[in-house]
N, C-alpha and C positions, 0 to 999 in steps of 0.2 A: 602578476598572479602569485600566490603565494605556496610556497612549497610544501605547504601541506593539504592543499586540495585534495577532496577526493573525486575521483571520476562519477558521473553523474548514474551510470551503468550501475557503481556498483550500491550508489542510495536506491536507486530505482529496485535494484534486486531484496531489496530490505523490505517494499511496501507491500502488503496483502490486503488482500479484499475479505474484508470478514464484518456482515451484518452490515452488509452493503456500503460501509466504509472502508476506506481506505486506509492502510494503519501498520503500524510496526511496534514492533516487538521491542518491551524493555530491555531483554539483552543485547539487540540488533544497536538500539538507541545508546546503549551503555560501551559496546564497543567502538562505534564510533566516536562518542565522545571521549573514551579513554580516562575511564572510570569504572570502576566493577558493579557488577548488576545492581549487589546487596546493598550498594551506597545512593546508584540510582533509585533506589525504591525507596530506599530510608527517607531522600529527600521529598520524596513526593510523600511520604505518610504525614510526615512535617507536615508539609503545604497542603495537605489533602481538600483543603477549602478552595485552592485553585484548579482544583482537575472535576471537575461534576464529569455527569457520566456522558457529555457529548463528545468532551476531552477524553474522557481515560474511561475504561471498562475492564474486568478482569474476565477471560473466557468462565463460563459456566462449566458446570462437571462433564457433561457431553460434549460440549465443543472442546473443550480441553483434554478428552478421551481421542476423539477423533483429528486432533491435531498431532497428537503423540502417535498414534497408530500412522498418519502420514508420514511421520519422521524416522517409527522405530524409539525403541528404546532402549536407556543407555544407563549404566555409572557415568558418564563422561558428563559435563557443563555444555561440552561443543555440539553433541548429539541429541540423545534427546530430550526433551524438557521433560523434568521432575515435579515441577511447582506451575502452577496456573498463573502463566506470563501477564502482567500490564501490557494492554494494548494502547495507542494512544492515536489518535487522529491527528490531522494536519494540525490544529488547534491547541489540543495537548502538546505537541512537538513544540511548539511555536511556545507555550508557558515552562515549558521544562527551561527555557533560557532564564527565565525569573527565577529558578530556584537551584539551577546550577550554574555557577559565577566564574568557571574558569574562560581563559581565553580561547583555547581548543573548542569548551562547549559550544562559545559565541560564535566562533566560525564554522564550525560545521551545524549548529544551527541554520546558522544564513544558506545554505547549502541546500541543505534539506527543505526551507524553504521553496526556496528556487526550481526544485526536482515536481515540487507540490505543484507550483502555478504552471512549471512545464510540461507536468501530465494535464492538468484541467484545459491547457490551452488549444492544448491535441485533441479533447475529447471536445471542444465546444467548436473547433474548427471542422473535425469530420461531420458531427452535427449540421452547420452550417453550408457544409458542401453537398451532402444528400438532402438537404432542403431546399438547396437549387436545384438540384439535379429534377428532384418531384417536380418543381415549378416549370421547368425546362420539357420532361418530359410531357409533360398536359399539355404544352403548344405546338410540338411538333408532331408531325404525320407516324402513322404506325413502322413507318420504313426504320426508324432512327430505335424502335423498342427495340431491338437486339444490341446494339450499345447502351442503351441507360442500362439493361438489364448485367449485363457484362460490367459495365461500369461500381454498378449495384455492390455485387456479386465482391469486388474488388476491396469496397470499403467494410463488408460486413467480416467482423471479428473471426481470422479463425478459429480461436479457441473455444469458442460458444459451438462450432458444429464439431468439434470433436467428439468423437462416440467410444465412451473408454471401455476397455475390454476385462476380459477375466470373470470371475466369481464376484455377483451380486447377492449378499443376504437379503431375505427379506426383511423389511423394517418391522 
């Protein structure tokens, strides 16, 4: 293993779900690779023929409002975001390795990779287990529905029923 691995934790902490992709942020992307933002983006304006917008997208003025109201806002780089971040999907991440040629890139590239197929593989195996589960529950007697339902119950996301609190504007 190589000594400069990163923990899978903390790529995984990097990924957001935005416009139902999965996706991180150019500075996220830029500090792992250990290059400054300004350079990562430089290179991509370069290459801008290799990112179309399945690859890379920049948030719009409202998502990029309510991203910064998420974070707070800052003088600082660290806090909060000043400029309407590159977002890049699995794909994008995967061509950022064509247009950034260090060795560092190339490894935590593969990394990053890796974090990708390790979330997809999670999310098509729970898929696949509450598919049996349906199948399962259709053959057996009413006796066994208070476990499939318990079962159920188990595999469904709890972040989806979280009911957040405080002051709602209206839209």
């Amino acid at each position: 293993m190589k000594k400069n691995m990163l923990p899978a934790e903390i790529i995984e902490s990097k990924i957001y779900l935005i416009r139902k992709h999965k996706v991180m942020l150019d500075r996220d992307l830029a500090e792992l690779y250990g290059v400054e933002t300004k350079n990562l983006k430089r290179q991509v304006k370069r290459n801008i023929n290799r990112f179309p917008p399945e690859f890379m997208f920049i948030l719009s003025k409202k998502e990029f409002e309510d991203w910064r109201c998420q974070f707070g806002t800052s003088n600082s780089d660290k806090m909060g975001l000043r400029y309407s971040p590159m977002m890049f999907t699995e794909q994008g991440v995967a061509m950022l390795s064509s247009v950034l040629n260090s060795e560092r890139a190339i490894q935590v590239n593969i990394q990053i990779m890796k974090t990708f197929i390790r979330i997809r593989e999670m999310l098509t195996n729970n898929e696949e287990l509450r598919r049996r589960l349906d199948e399962m529950e259709s053959k057996y007697d009413k006796n066994f529905q208070v476990v499939f339902r318990a079962i159920k119950h188990l595999l469904t996301d709890p972040k989806s029923k979280v009911t957040k609190i405080g002051f709602k504007p209206d839209k």
